[in-house]
N, C-alpha and C positions, 0 to 999 in steps of 0.2 A: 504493500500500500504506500501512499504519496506520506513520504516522511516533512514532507513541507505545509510547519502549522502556521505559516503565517497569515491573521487572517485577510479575506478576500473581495473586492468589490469586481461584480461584471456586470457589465452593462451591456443593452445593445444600441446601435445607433437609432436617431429618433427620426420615427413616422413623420411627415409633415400631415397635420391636422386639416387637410384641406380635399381629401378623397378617402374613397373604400380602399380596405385591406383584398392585397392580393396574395399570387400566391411569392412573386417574386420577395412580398414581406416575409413570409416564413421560411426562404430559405436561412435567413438570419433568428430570426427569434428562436424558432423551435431546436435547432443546435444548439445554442448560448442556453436554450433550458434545458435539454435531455447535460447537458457540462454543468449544470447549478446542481441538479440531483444525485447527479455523479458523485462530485463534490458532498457534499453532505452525506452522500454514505460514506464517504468515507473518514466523516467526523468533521469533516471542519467546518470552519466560522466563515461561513460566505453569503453574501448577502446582493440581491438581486436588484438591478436599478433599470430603469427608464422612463421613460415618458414622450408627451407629444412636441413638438417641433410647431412649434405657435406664431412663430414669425418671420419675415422675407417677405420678398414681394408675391412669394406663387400664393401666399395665405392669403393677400389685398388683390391681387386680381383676379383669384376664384371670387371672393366674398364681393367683387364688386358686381362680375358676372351674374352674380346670384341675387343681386341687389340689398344682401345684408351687409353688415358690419363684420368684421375681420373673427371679433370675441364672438358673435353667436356660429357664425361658418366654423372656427375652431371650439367651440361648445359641444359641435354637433358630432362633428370627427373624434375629438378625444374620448367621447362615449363608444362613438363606434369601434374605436381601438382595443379601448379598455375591455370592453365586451368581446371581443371575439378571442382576443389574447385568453380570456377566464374560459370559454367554449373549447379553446384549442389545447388547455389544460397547460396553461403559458403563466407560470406562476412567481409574477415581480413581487419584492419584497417593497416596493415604491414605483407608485408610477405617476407623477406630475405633469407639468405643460412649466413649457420657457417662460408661460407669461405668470407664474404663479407668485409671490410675493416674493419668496426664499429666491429664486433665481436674479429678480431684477437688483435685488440687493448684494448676493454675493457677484453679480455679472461689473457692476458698478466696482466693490470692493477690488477688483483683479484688475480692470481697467485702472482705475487710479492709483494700484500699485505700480502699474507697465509705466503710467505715464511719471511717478513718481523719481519711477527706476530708470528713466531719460530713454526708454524703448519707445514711446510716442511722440509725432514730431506733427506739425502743422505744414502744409503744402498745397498750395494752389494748382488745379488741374484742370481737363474738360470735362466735362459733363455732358451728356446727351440732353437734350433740351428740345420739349415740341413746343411748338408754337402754336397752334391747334389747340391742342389739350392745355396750355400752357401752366408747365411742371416738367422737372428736373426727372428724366426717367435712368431709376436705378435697376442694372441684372435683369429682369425677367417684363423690363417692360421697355426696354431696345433691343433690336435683334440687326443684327446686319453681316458682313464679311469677315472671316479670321484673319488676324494679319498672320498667322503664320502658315494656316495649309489652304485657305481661302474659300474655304467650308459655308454656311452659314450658317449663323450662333448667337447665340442670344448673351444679351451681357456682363455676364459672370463667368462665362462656359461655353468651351466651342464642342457641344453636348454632342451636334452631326460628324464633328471630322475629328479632326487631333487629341480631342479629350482634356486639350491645355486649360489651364482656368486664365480667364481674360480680369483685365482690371480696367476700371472706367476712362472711356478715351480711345482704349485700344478699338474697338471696332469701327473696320470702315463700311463707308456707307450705311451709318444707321440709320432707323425707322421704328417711328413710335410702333409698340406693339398692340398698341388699342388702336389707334386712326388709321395705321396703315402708314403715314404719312413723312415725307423725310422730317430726320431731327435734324436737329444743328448743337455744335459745340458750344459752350459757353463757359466761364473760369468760374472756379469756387473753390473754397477754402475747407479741405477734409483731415483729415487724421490718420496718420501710417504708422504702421506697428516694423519694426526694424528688425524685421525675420532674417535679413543679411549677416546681423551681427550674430546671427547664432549657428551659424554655417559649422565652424568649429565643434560646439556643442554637440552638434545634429550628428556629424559622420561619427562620435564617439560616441552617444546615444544606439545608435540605427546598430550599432555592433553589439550594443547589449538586449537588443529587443528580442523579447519572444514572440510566436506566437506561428503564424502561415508565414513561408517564403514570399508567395506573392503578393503579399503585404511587404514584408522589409523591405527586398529587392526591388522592390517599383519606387520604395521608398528612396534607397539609396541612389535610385536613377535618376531621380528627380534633383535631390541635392549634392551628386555628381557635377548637373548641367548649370550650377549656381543658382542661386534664389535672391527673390528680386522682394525688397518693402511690400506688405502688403495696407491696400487703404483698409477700411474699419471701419469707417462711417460712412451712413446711405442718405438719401435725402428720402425722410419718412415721418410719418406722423407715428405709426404702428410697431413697435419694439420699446425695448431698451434704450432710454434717453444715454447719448452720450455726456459724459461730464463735462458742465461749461460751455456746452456748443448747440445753440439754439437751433431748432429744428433740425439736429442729426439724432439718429438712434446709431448703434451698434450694430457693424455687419453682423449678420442672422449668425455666420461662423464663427463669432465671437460666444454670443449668447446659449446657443445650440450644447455644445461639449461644457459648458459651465454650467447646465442644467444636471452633468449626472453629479456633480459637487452639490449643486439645491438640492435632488432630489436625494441626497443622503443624507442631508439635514434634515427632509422631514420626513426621513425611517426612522433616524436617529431620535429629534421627538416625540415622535408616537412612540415608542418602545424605550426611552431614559438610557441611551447607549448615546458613546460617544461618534461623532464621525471625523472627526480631525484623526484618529485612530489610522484611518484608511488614506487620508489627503493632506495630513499637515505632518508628514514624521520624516523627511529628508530634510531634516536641519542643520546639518552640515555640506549640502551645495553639492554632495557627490553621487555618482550615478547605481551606487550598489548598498547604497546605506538604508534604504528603505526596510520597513519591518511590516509590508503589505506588499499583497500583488494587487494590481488594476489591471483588467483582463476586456478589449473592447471588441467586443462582438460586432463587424461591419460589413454592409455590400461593399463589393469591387472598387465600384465608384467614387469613395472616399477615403484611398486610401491617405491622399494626400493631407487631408484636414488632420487627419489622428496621428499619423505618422512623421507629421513636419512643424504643420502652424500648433496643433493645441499641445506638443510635448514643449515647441516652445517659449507658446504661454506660460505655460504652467512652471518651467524655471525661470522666466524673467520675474513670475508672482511669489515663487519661494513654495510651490506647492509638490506636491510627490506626482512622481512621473509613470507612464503606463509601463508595465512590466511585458504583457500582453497585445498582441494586438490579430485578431485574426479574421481575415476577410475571404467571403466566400462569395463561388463561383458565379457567373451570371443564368440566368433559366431564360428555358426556349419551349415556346409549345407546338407540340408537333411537328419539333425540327424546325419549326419558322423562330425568328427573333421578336422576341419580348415585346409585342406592342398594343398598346391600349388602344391607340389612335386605328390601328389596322384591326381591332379585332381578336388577337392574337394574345388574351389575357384569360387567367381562370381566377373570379375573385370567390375570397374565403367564405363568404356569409349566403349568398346568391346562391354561388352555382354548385358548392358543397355542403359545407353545414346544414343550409336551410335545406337541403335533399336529402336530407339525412343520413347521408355518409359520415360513419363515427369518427370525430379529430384522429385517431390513433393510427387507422390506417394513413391519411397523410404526414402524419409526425413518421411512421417508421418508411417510409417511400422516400422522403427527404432524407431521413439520414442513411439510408443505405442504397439508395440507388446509384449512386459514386462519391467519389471523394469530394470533398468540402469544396475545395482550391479548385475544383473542376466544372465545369459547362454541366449541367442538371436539366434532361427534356422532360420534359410532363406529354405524359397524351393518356388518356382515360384508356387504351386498351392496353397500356404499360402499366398502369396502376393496377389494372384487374389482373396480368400476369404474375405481376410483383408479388400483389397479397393472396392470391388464389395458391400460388405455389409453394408461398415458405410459412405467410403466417396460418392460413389455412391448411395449407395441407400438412405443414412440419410442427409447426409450433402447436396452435390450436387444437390439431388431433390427437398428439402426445395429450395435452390436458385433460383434453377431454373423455378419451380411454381409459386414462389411469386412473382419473378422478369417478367416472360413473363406475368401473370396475370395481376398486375398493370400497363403494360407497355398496354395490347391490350384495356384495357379497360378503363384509366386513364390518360394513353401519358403520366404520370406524377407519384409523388409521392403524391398522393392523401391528400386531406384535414382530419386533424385528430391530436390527441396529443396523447403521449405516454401515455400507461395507468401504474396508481402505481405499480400493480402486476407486469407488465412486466419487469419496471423499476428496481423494487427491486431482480428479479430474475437476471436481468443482473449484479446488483450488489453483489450480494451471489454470483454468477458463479463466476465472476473475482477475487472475495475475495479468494476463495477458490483455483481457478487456481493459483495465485499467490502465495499462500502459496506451493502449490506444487512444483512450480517452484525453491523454494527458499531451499526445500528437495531435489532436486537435483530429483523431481520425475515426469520426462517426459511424463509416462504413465499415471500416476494421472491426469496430467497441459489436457493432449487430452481426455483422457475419462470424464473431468470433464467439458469441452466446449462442446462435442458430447451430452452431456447431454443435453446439454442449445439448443442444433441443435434438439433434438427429442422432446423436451417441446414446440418446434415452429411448428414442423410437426403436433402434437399433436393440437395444438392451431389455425394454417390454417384449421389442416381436421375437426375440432369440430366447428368449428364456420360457415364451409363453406358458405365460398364467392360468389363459384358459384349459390349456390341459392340467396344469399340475392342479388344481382348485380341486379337480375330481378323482386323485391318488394322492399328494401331499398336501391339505390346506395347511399346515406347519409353515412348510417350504414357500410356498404360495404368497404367504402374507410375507416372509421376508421379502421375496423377489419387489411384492405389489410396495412395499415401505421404501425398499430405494428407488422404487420410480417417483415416487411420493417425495421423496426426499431431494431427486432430481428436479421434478416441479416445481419445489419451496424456493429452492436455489435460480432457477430459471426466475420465477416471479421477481425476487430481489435484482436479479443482474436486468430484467427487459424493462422493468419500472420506468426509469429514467427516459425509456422511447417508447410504451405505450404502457403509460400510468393510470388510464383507468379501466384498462383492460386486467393489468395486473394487479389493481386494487381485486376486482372480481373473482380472481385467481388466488386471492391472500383468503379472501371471506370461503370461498370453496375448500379450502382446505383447513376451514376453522381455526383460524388465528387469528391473533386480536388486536387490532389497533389499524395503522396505516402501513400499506405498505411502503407509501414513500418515506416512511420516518424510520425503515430498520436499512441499516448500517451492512455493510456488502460481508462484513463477518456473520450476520446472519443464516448465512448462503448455507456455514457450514454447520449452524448448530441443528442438531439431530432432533427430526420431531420426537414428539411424547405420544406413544405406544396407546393403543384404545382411546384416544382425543377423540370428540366427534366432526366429524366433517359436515362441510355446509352442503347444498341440495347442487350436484354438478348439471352445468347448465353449458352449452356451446359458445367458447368466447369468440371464436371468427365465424361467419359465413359469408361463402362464394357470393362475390361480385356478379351479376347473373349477365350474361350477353345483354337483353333488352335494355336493364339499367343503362351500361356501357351505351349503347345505341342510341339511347335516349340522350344521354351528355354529349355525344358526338354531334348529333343533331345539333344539338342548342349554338355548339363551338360554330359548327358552319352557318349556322344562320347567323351568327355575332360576326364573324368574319366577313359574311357577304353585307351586312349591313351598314359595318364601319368603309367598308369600300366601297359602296354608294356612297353614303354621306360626302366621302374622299374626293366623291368623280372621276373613280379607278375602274366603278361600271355601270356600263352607260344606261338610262333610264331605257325600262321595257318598251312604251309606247314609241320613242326616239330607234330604238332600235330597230321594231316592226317595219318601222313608216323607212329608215331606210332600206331595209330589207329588200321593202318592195320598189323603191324605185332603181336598185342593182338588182335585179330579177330579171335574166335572162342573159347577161353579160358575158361575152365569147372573150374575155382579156384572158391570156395567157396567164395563171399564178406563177410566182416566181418561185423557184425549185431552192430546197436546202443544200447547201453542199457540206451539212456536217456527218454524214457519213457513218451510220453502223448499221443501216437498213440495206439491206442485200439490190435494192436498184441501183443505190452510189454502184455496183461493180457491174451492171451490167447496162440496157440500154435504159434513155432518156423515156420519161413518160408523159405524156399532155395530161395537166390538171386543168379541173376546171374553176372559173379565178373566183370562186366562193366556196370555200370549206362550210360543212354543216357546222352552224352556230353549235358551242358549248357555251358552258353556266361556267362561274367563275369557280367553283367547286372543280370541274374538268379541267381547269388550269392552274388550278392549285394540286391535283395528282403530280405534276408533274415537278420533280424536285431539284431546284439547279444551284450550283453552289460554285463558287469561284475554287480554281483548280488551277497550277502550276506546272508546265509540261518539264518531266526529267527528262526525258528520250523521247526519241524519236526512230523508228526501223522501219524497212522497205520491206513490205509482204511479197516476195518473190513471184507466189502465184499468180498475182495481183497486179496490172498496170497501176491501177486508182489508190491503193491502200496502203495505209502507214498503220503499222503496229505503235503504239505511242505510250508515254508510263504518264500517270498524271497526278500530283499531289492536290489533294480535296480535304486534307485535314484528318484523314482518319492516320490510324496507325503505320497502314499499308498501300504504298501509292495503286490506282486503278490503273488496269490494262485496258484501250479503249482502241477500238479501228477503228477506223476516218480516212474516208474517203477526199483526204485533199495535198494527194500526192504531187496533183497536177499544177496547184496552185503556191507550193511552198518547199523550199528545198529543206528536206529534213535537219540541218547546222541551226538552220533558221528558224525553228519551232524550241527548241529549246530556250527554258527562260521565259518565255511567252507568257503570262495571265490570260486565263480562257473562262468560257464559260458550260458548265456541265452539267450534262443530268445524269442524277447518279443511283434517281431511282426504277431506271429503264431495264424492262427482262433484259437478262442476261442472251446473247445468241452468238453462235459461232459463224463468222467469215471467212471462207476460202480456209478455212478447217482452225482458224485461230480465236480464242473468247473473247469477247470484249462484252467490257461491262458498265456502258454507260453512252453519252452521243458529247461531245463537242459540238458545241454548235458556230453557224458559220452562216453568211448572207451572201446571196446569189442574186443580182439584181436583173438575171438574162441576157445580159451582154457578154459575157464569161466570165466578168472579173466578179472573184471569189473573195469573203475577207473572213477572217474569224472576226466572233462577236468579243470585245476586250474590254473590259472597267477601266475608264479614265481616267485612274489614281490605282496606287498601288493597295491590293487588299491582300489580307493573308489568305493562305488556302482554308477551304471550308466553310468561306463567308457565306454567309444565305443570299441569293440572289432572286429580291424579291418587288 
């Protein structure tokens, strides 16, 4: 077990209070909780934070949207958070909002020590300024050009292209983002925090961090490329007043991470414990003196804030530094990227909770469908393979065996003592799960319990009970005591990723209390012989096809409908009425020359120049992903064919034939960015597999081009 008592605060990053929980929010919460349960079995003092993100401009221009004020828009969201977290069995020891008293005060308090401590400086800039709306637009209400990859981005964040964060001034060619309308610059007087001066700090810090690699590492890329002041102040009515300076609040990134120091003051509070404990004990300025960890549970997307600006905050304030920092992967639903705006989102309360699918099964799908650090797909018929297979068919049915067995034939927990092997297995399993635990590696901490679940399945069906019940019931009740005993043990180590499933599991086998309150040495204390057991009930059942089918539905109709809205597909009556006035057109269609269909090798065919309309559904089958050509081969058979190797982001580049031998000397495809589809049957050319198309445009004059993204993307991009 973790010999490290010192105690712990984790936090996760904050929700902005201005929309529904999705699912890309749980891939952060629900890790950071099945890691607090953890933790506390194994004895220690840790204590759970977060809350809502109450201010920025995305909270003032939803709420203006909505025609409320910023406080009831954020009123509305912090319940719905708080709500679904408690549903998701997401259990904060504090969960506040930025704008709650404690925060505006300790936000102020750390501000006026920076500025105390000569880290804040006054400086005159430009400002985005409409004339129209006439008001100073801060971050999320100018969008215009990046100066560095020439993206478009909004004013904080080139959110489309680079990822870089922008600071006021930089965007060219801005545009109010409410009128549409060009801005214009104009000078004002703001407050910069002198992030430069801590450059030194930072590369010796980032060498002590724990937590995800791609967290550090991005970390250390960043202040690799030098760091530049950052401003601090917005022009707002809505935040944290800055000190002294009339109509400025505090960048939201100020206020934001200063909220998990509020909201442990009022744990601290409510409960008569101290919290300076956790954030005032590095009183001597150095980087390993602390007698706490601070553990921050974040999306990808910030790694920058936690890992640069608030560590050094927090030493120009004199406050203790994160020990921790671990940030996880991005999620993708059915293979498409993450979009609300396209459709391409599944939220918590909507399209699962309120369907009554139990939290447990998505808490155990998130943490063990891959690794933390990694790209996470969701599709409702991977969710029904996932839990149909391991916690239904491995977990679940172990339970439920053992438990109605001993129960019809036994009333009890039958006479018997733990046998050593069992013992010592339970103890290897828990070793090793908590090691994983403590890698930040979820998927290891479940597949490595799932194991210890299939060595009991293994150990009921080898030993069967059912025969020996009717020549040895002696023998019998030992065997049926250590699967029982196996169970106990299961229950304690799956808690942490489906706790109320395992609560279920605790009261089944008549024991008392919570299961999330016993300590992972539990695992191995031996029941008590003739105890009564609770009435065994089925804790998993099958995901059923129609279910499945029924959520499938819903996703495509959300997908077709956000692409309407978009103007991505075109109005039905719009399209009829064209229809018919190209109705009967002899135009030649222009032929593909991406080549894995067996005509590329042989003769030309006349199309006729209207293909049967499809639904945007039949164009979403079709799955294309930006790909990387390594090679290039001459199919011997073959005038027309190239054998070709192609990186798409998987493990294993794809072999693909293409017919565009004629158009491209083989030296010269290599290094190329292409575009692929990669979810095309598989079929053989001129006796070679290929397994996907290249695509490429033919405009019938001969000249041929492959189809190529205009900036450089990595392989495997979605191409959408």
């Amino acid at each position: 077990m973790n010999q490290d008592t010192k105690p712990m605060i984790v936090t996760c990053g904050l929700p902005y209070a201005n929309g529904m929980a999705h699912l890309g929010h749980m891939r952060t919460y629900v890790p950071a909780d099945i890691y607090v349960r953890s933790q506390k079995k194994q004895g220690r003092e840790v204590v759970f934070i977060c809350g809502s993100d109450t201010h920025g401009t995305p909270v003032v221009v939803n709420a203006e949207k909505e025609g409320i004020t910023p406080k009831e828009l954020v009123t509305i969201y912090h319940k719905h958070f708080s709500d679904i977290f408690t549903r998701m069995g997401i259990r904060f020891d504090a969960y506040g909002t930025t704008d709650d008293e404690e925060n505006h005060i300790r936000t102020t308090e750390i501000v006026q020590k920076l500025i105390d401590g000569g880290y804040v400086y006054s400086k005159n800039i430009d400002i985005a300024y409409c004339p129209r709306c006439d008001r100073f637009l801060p971050d999320r209400y100018v969008e215009g050009v990046c100066p560095h990859c020439g993206a478009i981005a909004r004013g904080d964040e080139c959110d489309q292209g680079c990822k870089k964060p922008l600071y006021p001034g930089e965007l060219i060619d801005p545009r109010c983002a409410v009128c549409k309308n060009p801005a214009e610059y104009r000078s004002q007087e703001h407050r910069f925090f002198k992030l430069s001066e801590f450059d030194g700090f930072l590369k010796e810090y980032l060498e002590t961090l724990n937590g995800t690699d791609n967290a550090v590492n991005y970390a250390k890329g960043w202040v690799a490329q030098g760091l530049e002041d950052w401003c601090i102040t917005r022009n707002m009515d809505w935040g944290v007043k800055f000190p002294n300076a009339d109509g400025l609040v505090v960048y939201v990134w100020v206020d934001a991470p200063i909220g998990y120091i509020a909201f442990t003051e009022e744990w601290a509070k409510d409960g008569n414990d101290s919290w300076e404990k956790f954030w005032k004990n590095n009183t001597d300025g150095t980087l390993n003196s602390q007698n706490s960890r601070i553990v921050h549970f974040i999306g990808g997307d910030i790694v920058y804030h936690h890992c640069i600006f608030w560590p050094a905050m927090l030493k120009g304030a004199g406050y203790a530094l994160p020990t921790d920092v671990v940030a996880s992967g991005m999620v993708k639903i059915e293979d498409k990227k993450f979009s609300k705006s396209r459709g391409y989102v599944v939220w918590v309360g909507e399209d699962y909770l309120d369907r009554g699918f139990h939290p447990d099964l998505l808490r155990f799908y998130l943490a063990c469908y891959t690794s933390h650090t990694k790209e996470l797909n969701f599709g409702w018929e991977m969710l029904q393979e996932k839990i149909n297979s391991e916690l239904v068919a491995v977990l679940g049915n172990l339970f439920y065996r053992s438990l109605l067995f001993a129960f019809k034939n036994f009333g009890a927990v039958p006479n018997g003592t733990a046998r050593p092997e069992i013992l010592e297995k339970i103890k290897q399993t828990t070793t090793e799960a908590v090691k994983a635990m403590e890698e930040y590696e979820f998927k290891k901490y479940s597949d490595t319990v799932m194991e210890l679940a299939s060595y009991a399945n293994t150990y009921f069906q080898s030993h069967e009970p059912w025969a020996l019940i009717k020549t040895d019931k002696e023998k019998c009740g030992e065997v049926v005591y250590n699967c029982l005993q196996l169970v106990k043990a299961l229950t304690v180590l799956f808690e942490p990723v489906t706790p109320g499933k395992m609560q279920e599991a605790w009261t089944q086998l008549g024991l008392k209390g919570n299961a999330a309150d016993t300590l992972y040495e539990e695992a191995l204390v031996p029941l008590v012989p003739e105890s009564k057991l609770g009435t065994p009930e089925i804790l998993f059942t099958k995901l059923e096809n129609d279910k499945i089918a029924e959520m499938d539905e819903i996703a495509k109709k959300r997908v077709h409908s956000a692409m309407k809205e978009a103007g991505l597909v075109p109005d039905e009556e719009k399209v009829l009425e064209d229809s018919k006035k190209e109705k009967g057109s002899k135009d030649k269609a222009p032929k593909c020359a991406c080549a894995a269909g067996e005509k590329m090798d042989g003769e030309n065919t006349n199309e006729s120049a209207l293909l049967p309309e499809i639904t945007i559904d039949d164009f979403f089958k079709a799955q294309i992903k930006v790909g990387k050509i390594l090679s290039a081969e001459i199919i011997e058979k073959s005038t027309k064919l190239y054998k070709i190797m192609v990186d798409v982001g998987e493990e294993t580049p794809r072999q693909i034939v293409s017919g565009i031998r004629a158009y491209y000397e083989a030296e010269h495809l290599v290094g190329k960015t292409v575009c692929v589809i990669v979810n095309l049957k598989a079929a053989k050319l001129c006796g070679v597999q290929s397994q996907g198309m290249i695509l490429a445009a033919d405009d019938g004059s001969g000249s041929v081009s492959l189809l190529m993204p205009d900036q450089e993307l990595k392989p495997g991009s979605d191409v959408c």
